[in-house]
Structures are given as C-alpha cells and as structure tokens.
ZARO-384408 format. One line per field, with one value per residue: residue number from 1; z, y, x of N, C-alpha, C in turn. Coordinates in pm, 1 decimal. Last residue first. Layout:
BEGIN
vomar: (NUM | ...)
n_pz: (Z | ...)
n_py: (Y | ...)
n_px: (X | ...)
ca_pz: (Z | ...)
ca_py: (Y | ...)
ca_px: (X | ...)
c_pz: (Z | ...)
c_py: (Y | ...)
c_px: (X | ...)
//
This chain:
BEGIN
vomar: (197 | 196 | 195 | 194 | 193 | 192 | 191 | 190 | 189 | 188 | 187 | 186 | 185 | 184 | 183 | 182 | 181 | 180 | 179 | 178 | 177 | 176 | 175 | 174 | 173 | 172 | 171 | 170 | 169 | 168 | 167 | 166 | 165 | 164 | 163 | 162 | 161 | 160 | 159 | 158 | 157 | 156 | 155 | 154 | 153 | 152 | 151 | 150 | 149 | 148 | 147 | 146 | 145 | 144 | 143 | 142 | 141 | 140 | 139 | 138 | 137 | 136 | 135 | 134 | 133 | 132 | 131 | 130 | 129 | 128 | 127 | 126 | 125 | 124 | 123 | 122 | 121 | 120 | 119 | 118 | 117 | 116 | 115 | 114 | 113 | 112 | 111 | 110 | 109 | 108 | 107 | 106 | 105 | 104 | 103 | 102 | 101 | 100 | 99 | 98 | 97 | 96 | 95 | 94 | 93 | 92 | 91 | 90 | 89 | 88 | 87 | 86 | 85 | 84 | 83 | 82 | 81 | 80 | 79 | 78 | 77 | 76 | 75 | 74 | 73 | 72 | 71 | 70 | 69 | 68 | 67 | 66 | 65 | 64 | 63 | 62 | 61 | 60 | 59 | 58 | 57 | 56 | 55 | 54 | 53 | 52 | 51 | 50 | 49 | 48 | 47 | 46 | 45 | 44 | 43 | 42 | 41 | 40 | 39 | 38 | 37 | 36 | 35 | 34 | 33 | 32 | 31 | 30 | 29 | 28 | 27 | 26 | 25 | 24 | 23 | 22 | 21 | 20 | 19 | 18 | 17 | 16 | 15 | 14 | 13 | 12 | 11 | 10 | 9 | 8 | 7 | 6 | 5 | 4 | 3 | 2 | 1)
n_pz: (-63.0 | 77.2 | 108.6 | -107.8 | -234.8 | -520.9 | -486.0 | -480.7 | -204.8 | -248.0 | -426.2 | -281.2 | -30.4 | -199.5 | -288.6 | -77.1 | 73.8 | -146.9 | -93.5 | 135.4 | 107.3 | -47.1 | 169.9 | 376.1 | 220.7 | 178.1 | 477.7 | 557.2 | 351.3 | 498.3 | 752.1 | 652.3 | 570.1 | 761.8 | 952.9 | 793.7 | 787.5 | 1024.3 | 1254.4 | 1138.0 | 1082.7 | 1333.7 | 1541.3 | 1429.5 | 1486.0 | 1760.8 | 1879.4 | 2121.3 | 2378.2 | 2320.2 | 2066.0 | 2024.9 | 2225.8 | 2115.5 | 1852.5 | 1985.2 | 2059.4 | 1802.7 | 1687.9 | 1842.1 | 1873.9 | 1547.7 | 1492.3 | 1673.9 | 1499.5 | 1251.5 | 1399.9 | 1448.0 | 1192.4 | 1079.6 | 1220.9 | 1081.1 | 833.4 | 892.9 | 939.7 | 709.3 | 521.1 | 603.3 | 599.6 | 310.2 | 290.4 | 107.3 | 73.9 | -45.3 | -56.8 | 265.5 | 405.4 | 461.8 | 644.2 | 841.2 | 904.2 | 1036.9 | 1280.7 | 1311.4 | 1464.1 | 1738.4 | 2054.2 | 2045.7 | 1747.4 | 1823.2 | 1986.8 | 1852.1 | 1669.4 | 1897.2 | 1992.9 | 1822.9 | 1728.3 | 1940.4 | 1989.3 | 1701.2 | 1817.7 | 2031.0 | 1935.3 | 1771.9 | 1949.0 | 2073.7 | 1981.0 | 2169.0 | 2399.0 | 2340.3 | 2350.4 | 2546.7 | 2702.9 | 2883.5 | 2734.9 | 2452.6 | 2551.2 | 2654.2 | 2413.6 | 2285.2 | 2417.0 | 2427.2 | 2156.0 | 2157.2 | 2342.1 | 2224.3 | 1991.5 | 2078.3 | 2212.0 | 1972.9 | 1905.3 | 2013.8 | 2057.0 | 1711.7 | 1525.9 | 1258.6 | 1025.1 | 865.3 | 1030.9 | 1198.0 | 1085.4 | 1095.7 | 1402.5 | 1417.8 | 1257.6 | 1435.9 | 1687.0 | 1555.7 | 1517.5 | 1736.4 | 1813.6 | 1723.5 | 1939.1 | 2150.4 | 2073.2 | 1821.1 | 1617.9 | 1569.8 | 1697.9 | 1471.2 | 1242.9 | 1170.7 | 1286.9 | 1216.6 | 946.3 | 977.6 | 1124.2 | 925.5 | 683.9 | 747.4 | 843.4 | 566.3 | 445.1 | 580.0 | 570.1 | 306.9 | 220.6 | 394.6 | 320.2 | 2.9 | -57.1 | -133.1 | -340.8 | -577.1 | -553.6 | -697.6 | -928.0)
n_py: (-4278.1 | -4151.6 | -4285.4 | -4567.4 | -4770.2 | -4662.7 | -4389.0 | -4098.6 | -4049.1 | -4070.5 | -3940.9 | -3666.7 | -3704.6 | -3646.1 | -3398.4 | -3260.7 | -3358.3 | -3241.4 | -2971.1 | -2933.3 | -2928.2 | -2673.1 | -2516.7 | -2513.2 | -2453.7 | -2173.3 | -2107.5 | -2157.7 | -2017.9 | -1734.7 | -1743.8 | -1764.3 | -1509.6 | -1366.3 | -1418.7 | -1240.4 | -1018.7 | -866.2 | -1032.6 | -1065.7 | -857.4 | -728.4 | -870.1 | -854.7 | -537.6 | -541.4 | -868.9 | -1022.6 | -1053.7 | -881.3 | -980.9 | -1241.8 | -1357.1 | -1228.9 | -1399.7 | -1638.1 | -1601.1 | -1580.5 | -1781.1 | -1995.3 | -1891.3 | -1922.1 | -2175.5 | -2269.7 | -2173.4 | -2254.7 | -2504.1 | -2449.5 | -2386.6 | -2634.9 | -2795.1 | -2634.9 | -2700.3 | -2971.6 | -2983.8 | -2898.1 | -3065.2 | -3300.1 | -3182.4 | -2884.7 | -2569.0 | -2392.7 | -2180.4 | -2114.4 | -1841.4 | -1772.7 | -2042.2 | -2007.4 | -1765.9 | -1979.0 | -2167.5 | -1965.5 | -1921.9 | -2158.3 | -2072.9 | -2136.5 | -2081.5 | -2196.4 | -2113.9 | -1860.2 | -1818.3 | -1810.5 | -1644.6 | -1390.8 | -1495.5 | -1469.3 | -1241.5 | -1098.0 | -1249.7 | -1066.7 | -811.2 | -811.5 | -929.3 | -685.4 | -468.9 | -501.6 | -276.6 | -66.4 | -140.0 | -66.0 | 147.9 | 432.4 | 651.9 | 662.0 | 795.0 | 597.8 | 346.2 | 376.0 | 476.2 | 207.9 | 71.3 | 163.0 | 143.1 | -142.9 | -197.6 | -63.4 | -238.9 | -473.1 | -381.6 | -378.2 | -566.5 | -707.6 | -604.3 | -391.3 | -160.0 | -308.4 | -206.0 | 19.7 | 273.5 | 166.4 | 108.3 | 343.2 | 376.5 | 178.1 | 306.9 | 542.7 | 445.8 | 348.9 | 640.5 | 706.0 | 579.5 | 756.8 | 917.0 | 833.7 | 662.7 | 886.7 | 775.2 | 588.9 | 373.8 | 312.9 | 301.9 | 61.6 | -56.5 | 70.9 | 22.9 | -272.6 | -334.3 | -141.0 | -276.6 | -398.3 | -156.9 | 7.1 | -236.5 | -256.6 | 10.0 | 85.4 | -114.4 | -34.5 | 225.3 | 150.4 | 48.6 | 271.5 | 342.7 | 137.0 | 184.8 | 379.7 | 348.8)
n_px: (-3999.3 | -3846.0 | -3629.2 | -3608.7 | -3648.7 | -3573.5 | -3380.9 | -3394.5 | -3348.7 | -3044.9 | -2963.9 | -3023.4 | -2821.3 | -2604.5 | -2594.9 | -2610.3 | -2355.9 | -2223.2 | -2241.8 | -2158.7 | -1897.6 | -1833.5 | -1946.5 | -1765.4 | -1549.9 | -1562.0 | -1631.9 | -1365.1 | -1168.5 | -1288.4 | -1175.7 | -860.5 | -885.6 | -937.3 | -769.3 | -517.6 | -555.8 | -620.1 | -544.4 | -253.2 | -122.0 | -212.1 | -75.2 | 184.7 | 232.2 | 233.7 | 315.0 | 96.9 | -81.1 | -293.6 | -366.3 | -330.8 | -530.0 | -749.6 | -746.6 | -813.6 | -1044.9 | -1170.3 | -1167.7 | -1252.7 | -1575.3 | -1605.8 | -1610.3 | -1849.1 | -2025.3 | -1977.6 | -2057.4 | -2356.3 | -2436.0 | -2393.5 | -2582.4 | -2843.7 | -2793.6 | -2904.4 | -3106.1 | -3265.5 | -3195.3 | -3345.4 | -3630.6 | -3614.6 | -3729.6 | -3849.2 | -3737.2 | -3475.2 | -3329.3 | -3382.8 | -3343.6 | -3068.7 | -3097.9 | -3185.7 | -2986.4 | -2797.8 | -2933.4 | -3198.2 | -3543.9 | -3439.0 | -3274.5 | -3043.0 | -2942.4 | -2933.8 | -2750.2 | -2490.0 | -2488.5 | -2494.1 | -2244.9 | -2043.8 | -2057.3 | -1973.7 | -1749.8 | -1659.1 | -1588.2 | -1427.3 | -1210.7 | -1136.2 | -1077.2 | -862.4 | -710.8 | -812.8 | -718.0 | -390.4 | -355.2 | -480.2 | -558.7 | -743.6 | -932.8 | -966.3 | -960.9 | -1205.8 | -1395.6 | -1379.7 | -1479.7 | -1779.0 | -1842.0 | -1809.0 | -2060.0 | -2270.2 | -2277.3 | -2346.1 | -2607.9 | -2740.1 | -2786.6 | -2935.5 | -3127.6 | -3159.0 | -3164.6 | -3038.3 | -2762.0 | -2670.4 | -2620.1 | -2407.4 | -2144.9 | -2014.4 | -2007.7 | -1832.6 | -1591.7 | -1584.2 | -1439.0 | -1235.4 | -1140.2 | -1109.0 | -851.7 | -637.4 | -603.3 | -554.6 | -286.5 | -115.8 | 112.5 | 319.6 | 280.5 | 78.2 | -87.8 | -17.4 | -191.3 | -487.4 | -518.4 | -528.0 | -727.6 | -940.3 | -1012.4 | -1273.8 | -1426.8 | -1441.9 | -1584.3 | -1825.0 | -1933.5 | -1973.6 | -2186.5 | -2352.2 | -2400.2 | -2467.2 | -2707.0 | -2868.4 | -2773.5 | -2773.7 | -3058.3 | -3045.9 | -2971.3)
ca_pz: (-229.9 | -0.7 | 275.5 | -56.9 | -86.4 | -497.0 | -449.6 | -593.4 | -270.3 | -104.9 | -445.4 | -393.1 | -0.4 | -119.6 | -365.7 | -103.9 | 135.9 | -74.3 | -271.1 | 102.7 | 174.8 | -59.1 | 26.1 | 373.7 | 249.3 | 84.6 | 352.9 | 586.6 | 411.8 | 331.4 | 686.1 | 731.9 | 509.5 | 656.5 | 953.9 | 820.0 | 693.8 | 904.1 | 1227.2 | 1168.7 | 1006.8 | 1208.3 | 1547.7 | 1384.0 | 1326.3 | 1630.6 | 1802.5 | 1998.5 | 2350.6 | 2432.8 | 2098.2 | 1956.2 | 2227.8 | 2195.9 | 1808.9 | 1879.0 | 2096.6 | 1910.4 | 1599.3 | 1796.1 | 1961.6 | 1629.5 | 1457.8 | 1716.1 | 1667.1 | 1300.8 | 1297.4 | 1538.5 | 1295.2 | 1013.8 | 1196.1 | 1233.6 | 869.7 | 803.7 | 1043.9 | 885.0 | 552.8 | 608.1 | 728.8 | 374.0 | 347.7 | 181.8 | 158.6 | -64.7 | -111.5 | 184.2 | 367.7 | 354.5 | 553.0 | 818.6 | 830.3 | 874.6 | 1153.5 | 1309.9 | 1359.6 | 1631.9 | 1979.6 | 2166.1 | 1822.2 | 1776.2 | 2066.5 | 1993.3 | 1628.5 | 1750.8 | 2023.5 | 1877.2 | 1593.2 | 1917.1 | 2096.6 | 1765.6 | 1726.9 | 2067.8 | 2015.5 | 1669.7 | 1857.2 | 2115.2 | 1941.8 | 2011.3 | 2412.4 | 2390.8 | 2210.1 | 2546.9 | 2600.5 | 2904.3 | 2850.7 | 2459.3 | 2464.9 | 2750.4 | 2590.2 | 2229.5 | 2402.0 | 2542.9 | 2216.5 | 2046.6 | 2358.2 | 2362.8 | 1960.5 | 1995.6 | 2309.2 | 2078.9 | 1798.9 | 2058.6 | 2157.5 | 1827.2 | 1675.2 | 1318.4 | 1169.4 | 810.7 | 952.3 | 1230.3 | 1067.2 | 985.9 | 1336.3 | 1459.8 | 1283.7 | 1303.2 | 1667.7 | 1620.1 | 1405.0 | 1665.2 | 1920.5 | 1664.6 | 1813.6 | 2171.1 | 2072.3 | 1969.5 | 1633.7 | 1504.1 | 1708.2 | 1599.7 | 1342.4 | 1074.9 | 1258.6 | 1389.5 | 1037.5 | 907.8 | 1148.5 | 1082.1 | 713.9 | 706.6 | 912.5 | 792.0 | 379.0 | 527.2 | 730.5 | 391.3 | 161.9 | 416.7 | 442.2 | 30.3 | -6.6 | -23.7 | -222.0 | -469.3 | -533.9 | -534.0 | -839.0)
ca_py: (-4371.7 | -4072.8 | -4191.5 | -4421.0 | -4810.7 | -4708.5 | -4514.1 | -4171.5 | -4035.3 | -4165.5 | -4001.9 | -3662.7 | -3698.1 | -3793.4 | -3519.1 | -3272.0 | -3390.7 | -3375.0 | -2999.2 | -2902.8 | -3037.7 | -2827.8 | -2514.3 | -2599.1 | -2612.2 | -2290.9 | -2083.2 | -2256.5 | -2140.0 | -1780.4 | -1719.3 | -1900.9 | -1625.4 | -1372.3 | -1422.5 | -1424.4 | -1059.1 | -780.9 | -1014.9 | -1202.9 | -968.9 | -629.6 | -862.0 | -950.6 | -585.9 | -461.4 | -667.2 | -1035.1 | -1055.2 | -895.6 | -801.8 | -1147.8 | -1378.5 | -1202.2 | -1227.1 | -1600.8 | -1616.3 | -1434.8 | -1675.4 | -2005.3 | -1870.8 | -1759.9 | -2123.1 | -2312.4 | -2125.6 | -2128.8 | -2518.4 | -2520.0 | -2287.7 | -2551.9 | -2810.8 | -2623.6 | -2620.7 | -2961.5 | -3046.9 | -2800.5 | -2936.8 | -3344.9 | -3170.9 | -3040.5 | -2700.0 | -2541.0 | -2165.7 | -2218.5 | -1895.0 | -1716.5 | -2022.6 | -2090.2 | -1789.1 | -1863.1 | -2191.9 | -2069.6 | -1793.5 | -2078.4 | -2113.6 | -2152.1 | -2044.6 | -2229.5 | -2248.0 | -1913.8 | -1805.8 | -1952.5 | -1778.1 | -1423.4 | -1459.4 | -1622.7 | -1331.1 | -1062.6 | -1237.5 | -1247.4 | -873.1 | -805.2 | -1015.8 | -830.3 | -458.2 | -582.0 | -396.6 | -49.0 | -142.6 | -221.8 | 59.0 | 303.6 | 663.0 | 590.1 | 801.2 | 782.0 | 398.0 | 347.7 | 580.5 | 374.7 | 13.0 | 140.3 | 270.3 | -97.2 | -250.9 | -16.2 | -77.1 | -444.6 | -436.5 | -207.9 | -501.7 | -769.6 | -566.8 | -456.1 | -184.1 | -290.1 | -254.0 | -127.9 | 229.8 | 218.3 | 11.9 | 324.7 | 463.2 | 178.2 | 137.2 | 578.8 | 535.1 | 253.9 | 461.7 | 784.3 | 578.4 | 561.2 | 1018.2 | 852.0 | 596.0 | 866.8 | 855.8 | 754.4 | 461.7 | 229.8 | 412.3 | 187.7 | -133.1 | 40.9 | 169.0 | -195.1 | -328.7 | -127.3 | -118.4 | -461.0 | -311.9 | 49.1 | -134.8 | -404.9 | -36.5 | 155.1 | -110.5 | -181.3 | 193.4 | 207.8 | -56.8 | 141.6 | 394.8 | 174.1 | 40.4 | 388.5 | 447.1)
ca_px: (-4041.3 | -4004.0 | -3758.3 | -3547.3 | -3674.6 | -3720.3 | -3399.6 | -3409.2 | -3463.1 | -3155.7 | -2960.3 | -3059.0 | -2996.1 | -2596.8 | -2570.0 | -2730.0 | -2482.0 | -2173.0 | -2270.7 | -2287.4 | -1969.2 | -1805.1 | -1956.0 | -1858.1 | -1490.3 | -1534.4 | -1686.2 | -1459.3 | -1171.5 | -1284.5 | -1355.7 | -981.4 | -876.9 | -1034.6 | -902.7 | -535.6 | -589.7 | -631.0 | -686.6 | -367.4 | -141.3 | -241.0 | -186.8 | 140.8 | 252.1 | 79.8 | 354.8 | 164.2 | 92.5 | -250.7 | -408.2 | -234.9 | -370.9 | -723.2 | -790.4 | -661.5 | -937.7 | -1172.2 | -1086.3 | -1117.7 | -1482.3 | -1593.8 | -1511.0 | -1694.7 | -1980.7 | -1935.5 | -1911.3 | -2237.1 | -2446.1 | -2313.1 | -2463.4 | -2814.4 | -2784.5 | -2722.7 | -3034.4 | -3260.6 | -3140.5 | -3214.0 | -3574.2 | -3644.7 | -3630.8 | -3984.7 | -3828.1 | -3532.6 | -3309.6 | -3397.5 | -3486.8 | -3107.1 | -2989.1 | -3280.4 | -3127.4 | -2769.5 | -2867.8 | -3059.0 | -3412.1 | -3431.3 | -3412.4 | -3108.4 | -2938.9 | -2994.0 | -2876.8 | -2528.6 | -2525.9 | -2605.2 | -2361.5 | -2070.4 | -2109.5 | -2110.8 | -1793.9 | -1617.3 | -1689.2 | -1571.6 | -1273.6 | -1188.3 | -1250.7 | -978.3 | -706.0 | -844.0 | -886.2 | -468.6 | -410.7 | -327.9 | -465.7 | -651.7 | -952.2 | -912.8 | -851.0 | -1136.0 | -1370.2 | -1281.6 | -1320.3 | -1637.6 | -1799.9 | -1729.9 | -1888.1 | -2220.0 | -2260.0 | -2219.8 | -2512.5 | -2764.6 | -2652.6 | -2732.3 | -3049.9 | -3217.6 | -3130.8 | -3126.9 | -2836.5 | -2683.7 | -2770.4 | -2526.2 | -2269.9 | -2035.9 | -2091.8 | -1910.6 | -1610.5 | -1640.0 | -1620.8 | -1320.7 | -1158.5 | -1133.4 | -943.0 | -695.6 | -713.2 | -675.4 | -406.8 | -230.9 | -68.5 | 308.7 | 374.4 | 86.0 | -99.2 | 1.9 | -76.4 | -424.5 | -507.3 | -421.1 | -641.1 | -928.7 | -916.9 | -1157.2 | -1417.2 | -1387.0 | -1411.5 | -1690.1 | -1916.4 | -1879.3 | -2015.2 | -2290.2 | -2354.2 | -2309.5 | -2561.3 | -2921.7 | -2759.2 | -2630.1 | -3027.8 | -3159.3 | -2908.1)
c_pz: (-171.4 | -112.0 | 162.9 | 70.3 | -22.5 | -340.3 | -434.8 | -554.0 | -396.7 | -193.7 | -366.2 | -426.7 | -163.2 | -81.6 | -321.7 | -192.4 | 39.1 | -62.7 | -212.8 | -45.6 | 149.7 | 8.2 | -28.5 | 269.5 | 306.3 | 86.5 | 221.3 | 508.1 | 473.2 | 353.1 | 573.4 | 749.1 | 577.6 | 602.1 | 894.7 | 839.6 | 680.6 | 808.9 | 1119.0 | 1144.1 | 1040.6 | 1109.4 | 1461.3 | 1426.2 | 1321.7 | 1530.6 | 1780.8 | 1982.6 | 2257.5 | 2456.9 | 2193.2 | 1999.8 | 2159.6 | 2214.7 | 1967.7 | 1888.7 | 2063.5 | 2025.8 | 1702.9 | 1764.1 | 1909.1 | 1803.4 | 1499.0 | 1650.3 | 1741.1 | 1441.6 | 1311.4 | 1501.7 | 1395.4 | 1097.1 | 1175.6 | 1233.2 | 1007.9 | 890.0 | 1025.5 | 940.5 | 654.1 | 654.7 | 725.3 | 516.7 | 333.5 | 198.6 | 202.8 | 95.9 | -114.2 | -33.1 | 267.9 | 292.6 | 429.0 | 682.4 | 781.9 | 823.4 | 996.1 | 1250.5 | 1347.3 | 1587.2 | 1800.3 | 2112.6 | 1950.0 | 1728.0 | 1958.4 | 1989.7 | 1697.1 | 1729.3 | 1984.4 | 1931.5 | 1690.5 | 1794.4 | 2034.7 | 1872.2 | 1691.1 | 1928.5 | 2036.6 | 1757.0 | 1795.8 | 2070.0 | 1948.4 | 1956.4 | 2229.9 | 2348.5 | 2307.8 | 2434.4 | 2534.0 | 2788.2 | 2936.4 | 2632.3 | 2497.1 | 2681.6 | 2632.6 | 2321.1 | 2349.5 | 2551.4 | 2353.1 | 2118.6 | 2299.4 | 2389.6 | 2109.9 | 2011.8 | 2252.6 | 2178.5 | 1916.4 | 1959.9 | 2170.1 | 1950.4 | 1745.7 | 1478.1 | 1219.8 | 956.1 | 881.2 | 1169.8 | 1125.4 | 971.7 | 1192.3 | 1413.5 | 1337.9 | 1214.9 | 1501.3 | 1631.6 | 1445.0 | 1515.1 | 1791.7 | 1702.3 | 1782.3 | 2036.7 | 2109.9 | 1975.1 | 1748.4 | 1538.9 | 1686.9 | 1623.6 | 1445.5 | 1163.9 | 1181.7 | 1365.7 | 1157.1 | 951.3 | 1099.7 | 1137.7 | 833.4 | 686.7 | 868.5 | 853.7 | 578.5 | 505.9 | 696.0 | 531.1 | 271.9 | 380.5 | 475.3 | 184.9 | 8.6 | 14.7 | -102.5 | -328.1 | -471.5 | -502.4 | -695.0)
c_py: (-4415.9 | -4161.0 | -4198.4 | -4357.3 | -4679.7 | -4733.6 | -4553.0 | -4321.0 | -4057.0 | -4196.0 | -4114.9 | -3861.9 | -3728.2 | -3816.7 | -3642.8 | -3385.4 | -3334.2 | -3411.5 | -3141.3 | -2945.7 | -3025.4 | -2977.4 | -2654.9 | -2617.8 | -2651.5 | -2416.2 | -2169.0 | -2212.5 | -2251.9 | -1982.5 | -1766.5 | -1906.0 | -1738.2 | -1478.2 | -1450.5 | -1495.8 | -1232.4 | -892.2 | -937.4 | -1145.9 | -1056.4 | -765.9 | -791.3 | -948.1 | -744.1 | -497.9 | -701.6 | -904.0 | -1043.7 | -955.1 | -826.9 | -984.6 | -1271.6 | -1195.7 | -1137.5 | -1416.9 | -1612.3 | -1450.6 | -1564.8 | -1899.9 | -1900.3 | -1767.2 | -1980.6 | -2222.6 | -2106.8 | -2027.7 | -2373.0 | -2489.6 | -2310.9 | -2430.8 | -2734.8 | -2680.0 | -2576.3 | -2808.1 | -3031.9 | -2853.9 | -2885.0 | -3155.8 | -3270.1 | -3053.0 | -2807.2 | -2624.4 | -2295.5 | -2251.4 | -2038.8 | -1767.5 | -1900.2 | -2079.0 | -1848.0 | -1789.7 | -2093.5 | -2089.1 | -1867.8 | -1971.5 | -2059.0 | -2071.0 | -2038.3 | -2157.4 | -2258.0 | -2032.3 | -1890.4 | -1919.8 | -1811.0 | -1555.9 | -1513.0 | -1587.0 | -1423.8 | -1143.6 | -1214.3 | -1322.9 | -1015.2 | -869.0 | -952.2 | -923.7 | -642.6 | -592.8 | -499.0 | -202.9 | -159.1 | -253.2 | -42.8 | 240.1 | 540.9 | 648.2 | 727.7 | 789.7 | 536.7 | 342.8 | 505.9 | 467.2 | 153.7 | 142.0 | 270.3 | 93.5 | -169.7 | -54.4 | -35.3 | -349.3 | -448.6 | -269.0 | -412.1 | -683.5 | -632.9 | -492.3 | -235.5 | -277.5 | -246.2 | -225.5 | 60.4 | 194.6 | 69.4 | 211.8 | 398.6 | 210.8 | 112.2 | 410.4 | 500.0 | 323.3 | 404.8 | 713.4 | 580.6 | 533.9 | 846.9 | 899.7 | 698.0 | 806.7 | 827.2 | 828.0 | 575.8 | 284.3 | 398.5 | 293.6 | -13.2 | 51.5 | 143.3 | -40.6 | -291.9 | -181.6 | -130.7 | -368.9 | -375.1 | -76.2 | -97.6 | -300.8 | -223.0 | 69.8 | -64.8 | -179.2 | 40.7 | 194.0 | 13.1 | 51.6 | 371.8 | 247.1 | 74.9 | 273.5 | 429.7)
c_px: (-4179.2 | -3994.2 | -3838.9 | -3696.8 | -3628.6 | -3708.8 | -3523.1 | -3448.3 | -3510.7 | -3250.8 | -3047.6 | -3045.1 | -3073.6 | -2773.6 | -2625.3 | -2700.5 | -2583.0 | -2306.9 | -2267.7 | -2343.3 | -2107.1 | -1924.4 | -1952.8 | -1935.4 | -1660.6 | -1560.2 | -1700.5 | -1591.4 | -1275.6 | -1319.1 | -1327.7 | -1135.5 | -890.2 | -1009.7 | -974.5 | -650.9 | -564.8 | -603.6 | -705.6 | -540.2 | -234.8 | -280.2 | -280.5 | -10.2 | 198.6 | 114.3 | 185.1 | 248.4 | 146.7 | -75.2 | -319.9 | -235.0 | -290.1 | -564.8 | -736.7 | -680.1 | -791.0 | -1064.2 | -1094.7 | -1026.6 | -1325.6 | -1486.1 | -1483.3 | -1523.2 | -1864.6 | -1916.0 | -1879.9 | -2064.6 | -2308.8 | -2292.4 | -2369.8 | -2660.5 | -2779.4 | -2713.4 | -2912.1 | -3165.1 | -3120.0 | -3157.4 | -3424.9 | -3527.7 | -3634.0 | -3845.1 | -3885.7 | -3636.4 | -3368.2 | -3430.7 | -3503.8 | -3216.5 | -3060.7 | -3221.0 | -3218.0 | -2901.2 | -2850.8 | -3024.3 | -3284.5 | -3534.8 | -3403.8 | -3263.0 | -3033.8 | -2986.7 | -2971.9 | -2656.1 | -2576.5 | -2648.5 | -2519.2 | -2203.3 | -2146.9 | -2202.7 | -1948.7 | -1732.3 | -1697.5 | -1661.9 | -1419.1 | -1242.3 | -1228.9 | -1062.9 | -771.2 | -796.0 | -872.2 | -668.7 | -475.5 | -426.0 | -360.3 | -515.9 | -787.9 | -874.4 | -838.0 | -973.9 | -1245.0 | -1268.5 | -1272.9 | -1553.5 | -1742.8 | -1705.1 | -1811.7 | -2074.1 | -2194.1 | -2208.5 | -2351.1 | -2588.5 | -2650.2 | -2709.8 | -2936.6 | -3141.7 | -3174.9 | -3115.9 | -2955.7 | -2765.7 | -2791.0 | -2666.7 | -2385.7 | -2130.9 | -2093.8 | -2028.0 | -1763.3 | -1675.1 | -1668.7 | -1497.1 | -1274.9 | -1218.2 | -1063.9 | -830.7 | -737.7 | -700.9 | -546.7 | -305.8 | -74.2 | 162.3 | 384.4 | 217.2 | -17.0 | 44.2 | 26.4 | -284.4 | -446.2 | -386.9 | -506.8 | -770.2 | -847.4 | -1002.0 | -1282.0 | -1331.0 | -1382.6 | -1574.9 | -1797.2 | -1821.3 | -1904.4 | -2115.0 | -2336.2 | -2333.8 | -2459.1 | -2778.2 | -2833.1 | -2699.3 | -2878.4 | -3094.5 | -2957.9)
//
C-alpha cells in the first residue's frame, strides 16, 4: 500500500500529461481558454511532488505557470498549446547539460541497473543522450509548427498521440541496437586477441 502511494503523483502527473492534449482539442471552442488555462496549472501542480526542486525543474514549473497567466490574462490557446515545446525545451535541457557535465541522463539510467559500466557502454550511452537530444529538438519543433499553424484537431493528433509513438519508436529501435552492440563487445572479448584477452 505505501508502495502505491509513493507512485500515484507520478501516475497522476503521465495520465494529466498525456490527457492534456486531448482536453485542449476537446475544449477548443466550447471552454475559455482562461478556465483550459486551468489544466495546465493542475499539469503542473500534478508533478510537483514527483520533482525535486532543483533549478531546471524550478525553471519548468515557472514556464508552465507563464503559459497559463498569459492564456488566462489574454484569454487565447495559443500559450496552452505551447506546453509540448516547453516540455521539449526542458528534456533538451536536462539531456544537453548533461553531456557538457557528465554523466549523462542515459548513463546515469544505466548505472542503475549495472554499476561497473564498461567504457564501450559509457560511450554508447553518451550516444544515445545525443540521439535524444536530437530527437527533443525535432519533436518541440514540430510541437511548435502545429501549436502555431496547424487546427487544434491536428495539434491534439500529433502531440496527444503521434509523439508518443515516435518516443515509442526510438525506444524500441535503440533497444534493438543495444542488444547489437553488446552482442558485438561480447564477442571482441571472447577473442583470444580480444581488449581483455
């Protein structure tokens, strides 16, 4: 029981998160962008406790309550559609830095699950940091194009559920590759002339 109620503000803050643009796409004629507005707080508030406040979540949290002042205050979607570039903006973040101060988000990831790396890993995993770098800016830009020219019905479809499935996608596909490269290191090191023979 202690164990659910340690993961329901995660639970809660993926269900809000993944809701979000459907509420928007829903809301989008029939509601006031200042009550939609309203989402985005509670989008917010629902990761609160899953977070530590340190200063790129303190700096997510400040964006996410901007875009809802400047929805209510304004009364226009536009700000409420933008939550997928800020959070885009706050993954490329995260990763990029850590790249420039390691260890990566990936390697730190991995060490959970296998604490004595070997240095083929660190170098995969820094890789993989890169791959999601690249894939945050792609998807925040897209996440932009559609807030800004798309309907709410295709900017609903894309970041409510195309997203994910290209997260899925590279999820999978590095999955894949990862079964590749350890295969391929596994075999080096078999080799009597292998690094560690």
């Amino acid at each position: 029981m202690q164990n659910i109620k340690r993961h329901l503000p995660t639970v809660a803050s993926l269900l809000v998160t993944l809701l979000y643009p459907l509420a928007i796409w829903l809301g989008h004629g029939r509601v006031e962008p200042r009550l939609l507005a309203l989402l985005l707080v509670l989008a917010a508030a629902s990761r609160l406790p899953a977070l530590k406040l340190n200063r790129s979540s303190r700096w997510w949290l400040a964006g996410a309550l901007l875009l809802a002042a400047l929805a209510i205050w304004n009364n226009a979607l536009l700000p409420l559609k933008l939550y997928p570039v800020l959070v885009n903006l706050g993954m490329l973040a995260v990763f990029g830095y850590s790249l420039y101060a390691p260890p990566s988000v990936i390697e730190r990831m991995a060490r959970l699950s296998d604490p004595a790396l070997p240095a083929y890993a660190v170098a995969y995993t820094r890789r993989v940091t890169q791959v999601w770098c690249g894939f945050f800016v792609i998807n925040g830009t897209l996440a932009m194009v559609t807030a800004i020219w798309a309907s709410a019905a295709v900017w609903s479809l894309y970041n409510g559920v195309l997203a994910y499935v290209l997260m899925g996608c590279l999820f999978a596909g590095e999955y894949l590759v990862r079964i590749v490269v350890r295969r391929r290191h596994r075999r080096l090191e078999q080799q009597p002339d292998g690094p560690h023979a």
